[in-house]
C-alpha positions in Angstrom: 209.3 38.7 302.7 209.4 38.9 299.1 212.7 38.7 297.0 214.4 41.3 295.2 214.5 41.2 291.3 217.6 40.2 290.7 217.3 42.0 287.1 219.2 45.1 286.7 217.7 49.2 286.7 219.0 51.5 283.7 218.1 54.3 286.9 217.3 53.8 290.5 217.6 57.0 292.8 215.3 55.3 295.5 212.6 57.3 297.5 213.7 60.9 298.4 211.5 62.5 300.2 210.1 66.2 298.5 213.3 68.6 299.0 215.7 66.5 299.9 218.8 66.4 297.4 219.5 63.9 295.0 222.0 61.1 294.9 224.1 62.7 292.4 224.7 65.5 290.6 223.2 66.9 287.0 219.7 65.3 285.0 218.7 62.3 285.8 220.0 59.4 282.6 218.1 59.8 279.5 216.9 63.6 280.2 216.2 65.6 277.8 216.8 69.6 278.0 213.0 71.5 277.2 213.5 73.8 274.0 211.4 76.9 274.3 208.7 76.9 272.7 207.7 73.4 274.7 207.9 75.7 278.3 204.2 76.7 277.3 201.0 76.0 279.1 198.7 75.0 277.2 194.8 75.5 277.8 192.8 72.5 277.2 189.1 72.5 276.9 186.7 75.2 275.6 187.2 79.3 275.6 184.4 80.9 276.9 183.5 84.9 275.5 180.9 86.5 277.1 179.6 89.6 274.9 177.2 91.9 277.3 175.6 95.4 276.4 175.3 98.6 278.7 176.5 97.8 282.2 176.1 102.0 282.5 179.3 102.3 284.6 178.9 99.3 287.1 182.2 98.4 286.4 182.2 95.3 289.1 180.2 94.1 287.6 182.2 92.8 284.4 184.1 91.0 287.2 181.1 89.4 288.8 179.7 88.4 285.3 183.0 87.0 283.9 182.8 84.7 286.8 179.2 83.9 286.7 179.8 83.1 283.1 183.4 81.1 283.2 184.3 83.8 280.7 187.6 83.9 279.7 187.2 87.4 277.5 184.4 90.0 277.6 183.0 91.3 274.8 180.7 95.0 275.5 179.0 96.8 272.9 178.8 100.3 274.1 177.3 102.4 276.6 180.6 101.3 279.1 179.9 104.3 281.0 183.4 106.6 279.9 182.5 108.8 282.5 185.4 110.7 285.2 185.3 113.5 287.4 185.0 115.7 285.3 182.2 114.4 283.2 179.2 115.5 285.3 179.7 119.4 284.9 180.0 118.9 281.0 176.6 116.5 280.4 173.3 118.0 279.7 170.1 118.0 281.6 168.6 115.9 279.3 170.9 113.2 279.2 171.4 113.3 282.9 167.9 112.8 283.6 168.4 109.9 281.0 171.6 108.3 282.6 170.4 108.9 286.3 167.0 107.1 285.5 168.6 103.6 284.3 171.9 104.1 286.4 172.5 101.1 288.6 174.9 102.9 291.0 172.4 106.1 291.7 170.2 105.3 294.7 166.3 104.5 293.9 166.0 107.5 296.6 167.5 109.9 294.3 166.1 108.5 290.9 162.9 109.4 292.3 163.6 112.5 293.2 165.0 113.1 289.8 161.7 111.9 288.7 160.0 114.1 290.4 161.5 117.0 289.4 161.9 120.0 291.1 163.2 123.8 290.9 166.5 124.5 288.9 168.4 121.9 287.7 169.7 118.4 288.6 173.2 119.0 289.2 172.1 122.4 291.6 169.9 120.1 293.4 172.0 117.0 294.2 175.4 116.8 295.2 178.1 115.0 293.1 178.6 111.9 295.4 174.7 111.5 294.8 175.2 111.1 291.3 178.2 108.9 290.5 178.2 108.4 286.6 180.4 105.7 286.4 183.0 103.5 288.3 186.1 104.1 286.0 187.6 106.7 288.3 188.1 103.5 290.2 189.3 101.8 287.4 191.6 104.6 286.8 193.2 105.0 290.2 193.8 101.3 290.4 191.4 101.1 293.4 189.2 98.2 291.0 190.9 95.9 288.2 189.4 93.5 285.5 190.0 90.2 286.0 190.0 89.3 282.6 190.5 91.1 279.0 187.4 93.3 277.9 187.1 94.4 274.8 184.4 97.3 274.2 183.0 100.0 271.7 181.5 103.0 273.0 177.7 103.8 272.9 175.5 107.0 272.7 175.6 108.0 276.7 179.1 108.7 276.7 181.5 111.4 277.4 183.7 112.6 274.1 186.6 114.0 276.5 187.6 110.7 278.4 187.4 109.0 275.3 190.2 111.3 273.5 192.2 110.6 276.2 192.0 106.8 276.0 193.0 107.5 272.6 196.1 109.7 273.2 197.0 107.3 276.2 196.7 109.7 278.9 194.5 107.5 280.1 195.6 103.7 280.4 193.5 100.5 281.8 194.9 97.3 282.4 192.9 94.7 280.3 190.7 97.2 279.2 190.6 97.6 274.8 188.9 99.8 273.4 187.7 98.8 269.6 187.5 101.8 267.0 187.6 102.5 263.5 191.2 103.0 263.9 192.0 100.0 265.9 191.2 96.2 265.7 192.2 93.5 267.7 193.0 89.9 267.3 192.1 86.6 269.6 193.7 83.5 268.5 191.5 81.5 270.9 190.0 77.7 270.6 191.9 77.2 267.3 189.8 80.3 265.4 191.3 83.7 264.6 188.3 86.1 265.8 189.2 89.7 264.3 187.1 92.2 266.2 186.3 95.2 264.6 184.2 98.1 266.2 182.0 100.9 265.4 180.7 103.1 268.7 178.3 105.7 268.9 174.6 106.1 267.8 173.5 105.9 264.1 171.7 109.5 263.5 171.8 109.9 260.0 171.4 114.0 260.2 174.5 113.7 262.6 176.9 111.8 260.2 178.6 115.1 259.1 178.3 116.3 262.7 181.4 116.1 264.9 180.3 118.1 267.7 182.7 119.1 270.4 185.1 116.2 269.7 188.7 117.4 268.9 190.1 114.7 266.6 187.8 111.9 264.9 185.4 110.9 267.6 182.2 112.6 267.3 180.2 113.8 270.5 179.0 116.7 272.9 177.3 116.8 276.3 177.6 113.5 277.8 176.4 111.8 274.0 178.0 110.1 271.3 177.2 109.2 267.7 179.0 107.7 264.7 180.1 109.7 261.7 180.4 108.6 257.8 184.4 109.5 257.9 185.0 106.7 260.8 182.3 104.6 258.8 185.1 104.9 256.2 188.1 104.7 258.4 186.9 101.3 259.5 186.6 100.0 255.9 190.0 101.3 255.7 191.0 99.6 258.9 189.2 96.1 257.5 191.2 96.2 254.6 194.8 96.5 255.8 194.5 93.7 258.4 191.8 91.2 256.0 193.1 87.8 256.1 191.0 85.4 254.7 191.5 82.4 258.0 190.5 84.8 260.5 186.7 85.2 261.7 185.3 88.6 262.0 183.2 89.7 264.9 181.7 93.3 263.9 181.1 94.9 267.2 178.3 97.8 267.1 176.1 99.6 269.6 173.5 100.3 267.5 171.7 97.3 265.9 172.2 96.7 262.1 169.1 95.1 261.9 167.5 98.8 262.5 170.0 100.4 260.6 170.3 99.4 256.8 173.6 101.3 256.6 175.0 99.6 259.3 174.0 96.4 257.7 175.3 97.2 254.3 178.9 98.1 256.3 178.9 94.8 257.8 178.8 93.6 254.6 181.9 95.5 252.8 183.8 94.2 256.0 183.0 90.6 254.8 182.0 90.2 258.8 180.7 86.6 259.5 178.7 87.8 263.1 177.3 90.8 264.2 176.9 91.2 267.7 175.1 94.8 269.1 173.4 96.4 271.8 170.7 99.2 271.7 167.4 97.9 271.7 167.1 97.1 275.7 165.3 93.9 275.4 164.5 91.3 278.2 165.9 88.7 275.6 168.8 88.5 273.7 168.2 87.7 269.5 170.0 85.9 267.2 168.9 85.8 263.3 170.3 86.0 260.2 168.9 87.8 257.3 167.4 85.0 255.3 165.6 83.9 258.6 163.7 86.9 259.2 162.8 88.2 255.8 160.0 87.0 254.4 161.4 87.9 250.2 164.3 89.5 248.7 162.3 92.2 248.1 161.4 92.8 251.3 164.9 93.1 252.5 166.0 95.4 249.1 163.4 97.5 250.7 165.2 98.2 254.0 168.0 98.7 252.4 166.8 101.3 250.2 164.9 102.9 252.7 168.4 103.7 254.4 170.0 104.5 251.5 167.0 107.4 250.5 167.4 108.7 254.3 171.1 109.1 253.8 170.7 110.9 250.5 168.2 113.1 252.0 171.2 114.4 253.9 173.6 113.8 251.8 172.4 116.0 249.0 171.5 118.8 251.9 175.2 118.9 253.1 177.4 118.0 250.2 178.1 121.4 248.9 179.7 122.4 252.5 181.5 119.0 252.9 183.5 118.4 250.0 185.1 122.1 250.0 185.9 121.4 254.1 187.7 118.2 252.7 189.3 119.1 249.7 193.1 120.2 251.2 192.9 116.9 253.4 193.9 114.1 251.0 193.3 111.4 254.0 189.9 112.5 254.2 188.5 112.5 251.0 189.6 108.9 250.8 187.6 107.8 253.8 185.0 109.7 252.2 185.2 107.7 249.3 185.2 104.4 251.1 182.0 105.3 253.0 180.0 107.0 249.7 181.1 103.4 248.1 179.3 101.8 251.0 176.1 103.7 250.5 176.1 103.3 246.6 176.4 99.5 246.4 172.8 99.6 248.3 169.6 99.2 246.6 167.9 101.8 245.7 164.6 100.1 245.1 162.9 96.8 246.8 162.3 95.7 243.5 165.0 93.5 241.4 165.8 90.6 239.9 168.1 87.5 240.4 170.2 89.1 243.4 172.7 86.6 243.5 173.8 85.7 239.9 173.8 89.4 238.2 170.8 92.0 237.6 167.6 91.8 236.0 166.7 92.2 232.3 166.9 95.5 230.4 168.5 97.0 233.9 172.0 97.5 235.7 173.7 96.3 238.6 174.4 99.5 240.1 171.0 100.5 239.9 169.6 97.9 241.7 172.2 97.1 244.3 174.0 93.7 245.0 173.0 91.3 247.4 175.6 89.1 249.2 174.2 85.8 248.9 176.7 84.4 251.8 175.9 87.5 253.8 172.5 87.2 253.3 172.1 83.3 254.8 175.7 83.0 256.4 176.3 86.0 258.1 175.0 85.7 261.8 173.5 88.6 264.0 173.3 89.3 267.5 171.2 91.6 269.8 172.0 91.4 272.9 170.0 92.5 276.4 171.6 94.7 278.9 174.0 93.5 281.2 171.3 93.2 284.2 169.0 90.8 281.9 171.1 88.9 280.1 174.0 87.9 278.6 175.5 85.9 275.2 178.8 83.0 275.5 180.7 81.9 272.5 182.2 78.8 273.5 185.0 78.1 271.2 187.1 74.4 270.9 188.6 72.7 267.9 187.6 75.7 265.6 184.0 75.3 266.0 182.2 78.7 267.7 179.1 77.5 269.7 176.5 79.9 271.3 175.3 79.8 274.9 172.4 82.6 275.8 170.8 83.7 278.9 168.3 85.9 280.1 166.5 86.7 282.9 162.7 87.4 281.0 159.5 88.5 281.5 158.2 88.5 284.8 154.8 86.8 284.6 153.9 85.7 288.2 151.6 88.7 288.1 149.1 86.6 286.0 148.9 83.6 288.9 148.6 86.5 291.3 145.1 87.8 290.3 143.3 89.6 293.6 139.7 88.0 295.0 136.8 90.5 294.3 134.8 90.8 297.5 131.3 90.0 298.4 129.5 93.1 297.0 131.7 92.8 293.5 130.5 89.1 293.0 126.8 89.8 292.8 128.0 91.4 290.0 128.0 89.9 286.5 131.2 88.1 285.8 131.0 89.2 282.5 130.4 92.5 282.6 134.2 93.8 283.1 135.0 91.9 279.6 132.2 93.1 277.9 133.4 96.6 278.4 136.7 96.3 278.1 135.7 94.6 274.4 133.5 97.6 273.4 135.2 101.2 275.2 137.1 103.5 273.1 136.7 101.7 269.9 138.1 104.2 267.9 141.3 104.5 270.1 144.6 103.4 267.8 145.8 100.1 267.9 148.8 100.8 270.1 146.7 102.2 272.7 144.3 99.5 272.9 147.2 97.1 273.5 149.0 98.9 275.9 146.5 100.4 278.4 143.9 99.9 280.6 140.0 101.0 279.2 139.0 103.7 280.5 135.8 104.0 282.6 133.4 104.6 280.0 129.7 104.2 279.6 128.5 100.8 278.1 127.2 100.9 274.3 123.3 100.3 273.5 124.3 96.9 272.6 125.4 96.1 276.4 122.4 98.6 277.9 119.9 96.0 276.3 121.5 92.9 278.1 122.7 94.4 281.4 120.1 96.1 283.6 122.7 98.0 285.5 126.3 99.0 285.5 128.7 95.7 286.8 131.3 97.0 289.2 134.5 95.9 287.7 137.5 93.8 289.6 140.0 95.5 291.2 143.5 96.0 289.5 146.3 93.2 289.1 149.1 94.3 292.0 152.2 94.9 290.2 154.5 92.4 290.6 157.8 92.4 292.5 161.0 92.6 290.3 161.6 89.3 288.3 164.6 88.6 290.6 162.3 88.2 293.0 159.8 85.6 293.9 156.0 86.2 293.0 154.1 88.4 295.2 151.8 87.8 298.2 147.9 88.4 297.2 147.0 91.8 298.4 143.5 91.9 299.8 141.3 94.5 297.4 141.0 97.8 298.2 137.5 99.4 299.1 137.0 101.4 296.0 137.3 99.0 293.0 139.4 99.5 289.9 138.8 98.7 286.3 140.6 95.3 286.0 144.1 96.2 283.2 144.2 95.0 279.9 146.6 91.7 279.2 150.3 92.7 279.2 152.1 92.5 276.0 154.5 89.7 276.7 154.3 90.7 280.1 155.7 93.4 280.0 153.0 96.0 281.2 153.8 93.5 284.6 157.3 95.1 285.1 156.5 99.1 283.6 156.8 101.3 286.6 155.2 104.1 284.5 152.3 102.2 283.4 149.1 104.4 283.2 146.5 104.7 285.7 143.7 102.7 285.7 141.0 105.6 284.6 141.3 108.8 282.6 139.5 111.6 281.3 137.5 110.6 278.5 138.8 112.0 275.0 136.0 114.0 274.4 136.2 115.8 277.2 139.9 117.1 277.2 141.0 120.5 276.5 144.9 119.9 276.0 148.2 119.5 274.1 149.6 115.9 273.4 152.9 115.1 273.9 155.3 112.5 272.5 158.4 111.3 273.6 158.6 113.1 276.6 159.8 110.3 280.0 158.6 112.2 282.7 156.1 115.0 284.0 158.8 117.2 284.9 160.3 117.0 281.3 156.5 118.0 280.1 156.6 121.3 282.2 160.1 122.4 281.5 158.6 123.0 278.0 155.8 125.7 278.9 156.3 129.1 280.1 156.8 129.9 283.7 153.4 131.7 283.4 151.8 128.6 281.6 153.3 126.0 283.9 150.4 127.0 286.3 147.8 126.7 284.4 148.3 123.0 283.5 145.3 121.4 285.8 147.1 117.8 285.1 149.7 115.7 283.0 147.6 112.2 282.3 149.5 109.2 280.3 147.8 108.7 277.1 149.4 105.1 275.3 153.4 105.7 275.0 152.9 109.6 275.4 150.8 112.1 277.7 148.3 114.8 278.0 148.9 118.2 279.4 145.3 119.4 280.5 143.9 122.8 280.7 140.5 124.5 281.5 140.2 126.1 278.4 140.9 126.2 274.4 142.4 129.6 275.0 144.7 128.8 277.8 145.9 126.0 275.7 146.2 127.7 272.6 148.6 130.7 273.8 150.6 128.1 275.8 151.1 126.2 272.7 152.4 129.4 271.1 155.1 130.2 273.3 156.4 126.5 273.0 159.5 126.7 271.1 159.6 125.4 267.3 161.9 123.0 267.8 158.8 121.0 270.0 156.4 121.6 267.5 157.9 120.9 264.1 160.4 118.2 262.9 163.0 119.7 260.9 163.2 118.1 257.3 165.7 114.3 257.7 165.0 114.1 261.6 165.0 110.9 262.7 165.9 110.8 266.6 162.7 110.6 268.6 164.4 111.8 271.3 163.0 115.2 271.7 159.5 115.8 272.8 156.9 116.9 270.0 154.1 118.6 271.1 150.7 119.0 269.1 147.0 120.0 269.8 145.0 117.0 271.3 142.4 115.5 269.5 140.2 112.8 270.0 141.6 109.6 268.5 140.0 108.7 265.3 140.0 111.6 263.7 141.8 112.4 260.5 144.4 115.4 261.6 145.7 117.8 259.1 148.7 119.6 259.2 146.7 122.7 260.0 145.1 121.7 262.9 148.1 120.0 264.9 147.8 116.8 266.6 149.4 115.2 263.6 150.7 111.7 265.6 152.8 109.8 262.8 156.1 110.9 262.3 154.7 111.1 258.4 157.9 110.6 256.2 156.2 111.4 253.2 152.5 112.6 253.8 149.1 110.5 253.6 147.1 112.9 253.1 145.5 111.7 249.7 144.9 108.0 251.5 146.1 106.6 248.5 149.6 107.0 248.9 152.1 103.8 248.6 154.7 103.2 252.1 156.8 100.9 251.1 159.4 100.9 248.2 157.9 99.8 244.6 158.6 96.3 243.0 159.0 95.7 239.3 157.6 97.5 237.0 156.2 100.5 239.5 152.5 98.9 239.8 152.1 98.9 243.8 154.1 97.9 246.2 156.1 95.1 246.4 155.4 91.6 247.7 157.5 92.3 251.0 156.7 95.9 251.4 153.0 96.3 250.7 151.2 99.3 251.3 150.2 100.1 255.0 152.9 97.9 256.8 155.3 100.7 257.7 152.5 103.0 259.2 155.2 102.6 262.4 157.6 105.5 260.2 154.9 106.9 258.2 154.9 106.4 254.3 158.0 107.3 252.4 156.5 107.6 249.2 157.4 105.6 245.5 161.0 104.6 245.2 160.4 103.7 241.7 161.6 105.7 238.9 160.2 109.0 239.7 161.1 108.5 243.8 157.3 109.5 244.4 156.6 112.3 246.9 159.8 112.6 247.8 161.7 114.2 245.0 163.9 116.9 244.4 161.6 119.7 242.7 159.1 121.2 244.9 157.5 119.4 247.2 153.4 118.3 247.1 151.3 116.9 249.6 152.9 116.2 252.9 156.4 115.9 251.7 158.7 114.9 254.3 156.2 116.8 256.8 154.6 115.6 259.3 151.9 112.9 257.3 148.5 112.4 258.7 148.9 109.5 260.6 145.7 108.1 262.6 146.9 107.0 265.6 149.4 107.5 267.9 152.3 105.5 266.0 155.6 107.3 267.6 156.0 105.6 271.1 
């Protein structure tokens, strides 16, 4: 047995088993009372915020994300899905069509029979527990809670009403935050101060002076929501009472200020270091910074300017009803102020000198605009996917913010998946499907060939000389199952063969439900009215006259847009006239595509006039002479600049000279195809 130390203990209370009382009474010897501020737990190891986009009222799901993710904080960039009770008897058709077609809680059963379409409209058709908007009544009635903070903005499929009263507090959600121009918040997290600042709503530039059926300062109406210049100016108000020069700044946007040059130039003023938006709907999320993806300076001057001329487009339309509305309200002609400063520090022409150090010889700053040199290479942007593809962590420990970003992709098991031809289709030439893919249609735009299947059409003398008859082509790719999913079985062919689809885009064309059929009527041939940015068939016929509505023979998918067919020019001609305008002309500074546009078809190919209809580009500033600069001009007005060279923004039509005489787009009357629609060959609005 071993010997007990003989050497005394300052302490020895023995072994007490867990409970039991002590030996005596008070601390132990040597104890030393905890002051308060040492009663703290502290959080060792990294914080984790996960910033998602457009979970469209699926409200779990934040829950089930935050936990997939080891998210601490949530970060959401708009489209949240501020829906209640109330909500569905106050949205339009329009947008309900929109919001039931990518809503994750409406049954696939009811989505098609949306789809479909069918007489009088949704809401008379379906009940209200068919369409369930959103999952914040729940949230609401304490019946689902958020596990962890969430910090959003709100997007452009929103309702105005529930979010004027989150703002008065009639409505209150634990751990929920909404960001605004009249509200940042602060995370000291990971040893970083991250200020988030917010800006919700759509960027419509026509809509800036717009507040629509909102009540206070949030612009909105119908089941939409869109961003005004006075909360553009707010926020710069907002930035500068709470700047401190050790925090971080997060600038939190739905819309993407990589599309939007204002939004860019705001980010900017509020000396942001990240950008983080929503509002594109990729399969990927995107992370750039400016200097990364433009090629010049010039070439990013020129997106600038190009924002700043559509501004002043409206600007100079509305300003003679604005500033009398303002000039009693003190408050507001500030935040006026702030915003115009915004606007005017932008370029107004791609072309410049040194952009960092001071401006060129023989010309002023203000003329043209500053460039942030630490904006320009430090300041870091990103685009997220929607909630269901992706998502973005910052992981943030010892003041260092790191990045971690998933996404679910492309699905491109279709392209392993390829069907057998039978017996009959191998006698036939191998080659032959190629060949006629290669050399049908080859007048159709660029966008069309990329995007859809050729259509059956007869092979050219070239291919008549080499093949003695007709090849049968393959049969069509199956479309694949959803990417969540693993590849699909082969599918023995069907009897009557198919043209075989062009290659998907990124595959893409893999996972587009509304992709084309695999034959159509050849151009030629049609007697009908295109049709751009129209989603569905039932959309298409909701335009035409009851009496007209029967005399469509068939609605056929033409690129991104359709074809409404008819038996003859006449038919055609007086359906067209009883369209309304507002489908058949753009009003002067439109800029959302969301509204259908309807013109006379015409082969593709063709030169269209303005006359004649069919006019496909959007045609900021006309074409017509074929010489006519897009682009903004560099130095010294002789062509386009380096970055923005004539014919690369055919996607927006050309805007005309920004040199000194703003080319076709200037104040006195108007030559050419001013701001009209241009003549664009080829179908360039998707």
């Amino acid at each position: 047995m071993a010997a007990v130390s003989p050497q005394p203990r300052a302490y020895t209370p023995g072994y007490l088993p867990n409970g039991a009382p002590p030996h005596q009474s008070g601390p132990a010897p040597g104890a030393v009372p905890l002051l308060p501020n040492q009663g703290r737990v502290i959080q060792t190891g990294p914080v984790r915020v996960l910033c998602i986009a457009d979970v469209r009222g699926n409200l779990r799901s934040l829950n089930e994300l935050a936990k997939a993710a080891r998210a601490d904080y949530i970060i959401h960039t708009g489209d949240f899905g501020f829906y209640d009770d109330t909500s569905l008897e106050r949205i339009a058709e329009k947008t309900l069509k929109h919001v039931a077609q990518y809503s994750p809680l409406i049954s696939e059963q009811t989505k098609k029979a949306i789809a479909q379409g069918g007489p009088g409209p949704v809401k008379s058709r379906f009940p209200a527990s068919e369409l369930p908007l959103s999952e914040l009544p729940q949230l609401l009635s304490g019946e689902l809670k958020l596990d962890v903070p969430v910090y959003t903005v709100w997007g452009a499929c929103e309702d105005v009403r529930v979010l004027e009263k989150f703002r008065s507090k009639e409505y209150k959600v634990p751990n929920l935050y909404i960001i605004d121009e009249a509200q940042s918040m602060l995370l000291e997290v990971g040893g970083v101060k991250l200020r988030l600042l917010g800006l919700g709503g759509a960027v419509v530039m026509h809509k800036l002076f717009d507040n629509g059926e909102g009540r206070t300062t949030i612009a909105g109406g119908q089941g939409t929501m869109w961003t005004t210049l006075l909360q553009m100016g707010e926020l710069v108000d907002t930035a500068n009472r709470v700047y401190d020069p050790t925090e971080t700044r997060i600038f939190i946007t739905h819309a993407s200020p990589a599309r939007e040059g204002i939004l860019n130039q705001l980010s900017v003023t509020l000396k942001a270091d990240f950008s983080i938006s929503a509002g594109l709907h990729f399969r990927y999320g995107s992370s750039y910074n400016e200097f990364s993806v433009n090629p010049t300076l010039d070439h990013y001057r020129g997106k600038l300017a190009a924002s700043k001329a559509s501004f002043n487009d409206v600007w100079e339309t509305v300003k003679a009803e604005v500033e009398p509305a303002i000039q009693q309200v003190e408050a507001q002609q500030t935040l006026l102020k702030n915003a115009l400063a915004v606007v005017e520090k932008m370029p107004s022409t791609a072309a410049g000198g040194n952009p960092f150090g001071g401006a060129a010889t023989g010309q002023s700053a203000a003329a043209l605009g500053q460039v942030d040199e630490s904006a320009f290479k430090n300041m870091w942007n990103f685009n997220l996917a929607d909630a269901a593809f992706g998502w973005l962590v910052l992981e943030i420990q010892d003041g260092r913010i790191g990045t971690e970003m998933r996404a679910q992709g492309f699905n491109f098991s279709h392209r392993g998946a390829r069907q057998q031809p039978s017996t009959q289709q191998a006698s036939a030439p191998a080659s032959a499907p190629s060949q006629a893919a290669q050399t049908a249609a080859p007048s159709a735009p660029a966008s069309q060939q990329r995007s859809t299947p050729v259509p059956a059409a007869s092979p050219a003398p070239r291919q008549a000389s080499s093949t003695p008859a007709p090849a049968q082509p393959k049969p069509a790719t199956p479309a694949p199952a959803p990417s969540a999913s693993p590849a699909p079985k082969e599918e023995k062919p069907a009897p009557a063969p198919a043209p075989a689809p062009a290659p998907a885009a990124n595959g893409s064309a893999a996972n587009d439900a509304s992709a084309p059929p695999p034959s159509r009527t050849p151009a030629e041939n049609i007697i009908g009215l295109f049709i751009m940015n129209a989603q569905t068939d039932d959309q298409i016929r909701d335009l035409f006259a009851d009496e007209d509505k029967s005399k469509i023979v068939k609605i056929e998918k033409w690129g991104q847009n359709k074809v409404a067919h008819f038996k003859t020019a006449e038919e055609r001609d007086a359906a067209l006239e009883k369209i309304a305008d507002e489908f058949k002309n753009r009003a002067p500074g439109q800029e959302d595509r969301s509204k259908p546009l309807v013109k006379v078809f015409s082969p593709p190919g063709r030169q269209f006039s303005r006359a004649g209809g069919a006019a496909w580009g959007s045609g900021r500033g006309g074409r017509e002479g074929g010489n006519a600069q897009s682009g903004y001009r560099s130095a010294g007005g002789g062509g386009a600049s380096d970055s923005e060279g004539a014919g690369r923004r055919g996607g927006r039509g050309g805007r005309g000279g920004r040199g000194g005489d703003r080319g076709g787009r200037g104040r006195g009357p108007r030559s050419g195809g001013g701001k009209g629609e241009g003549a664009g060959a080829g179908a360039s609005e998707a």
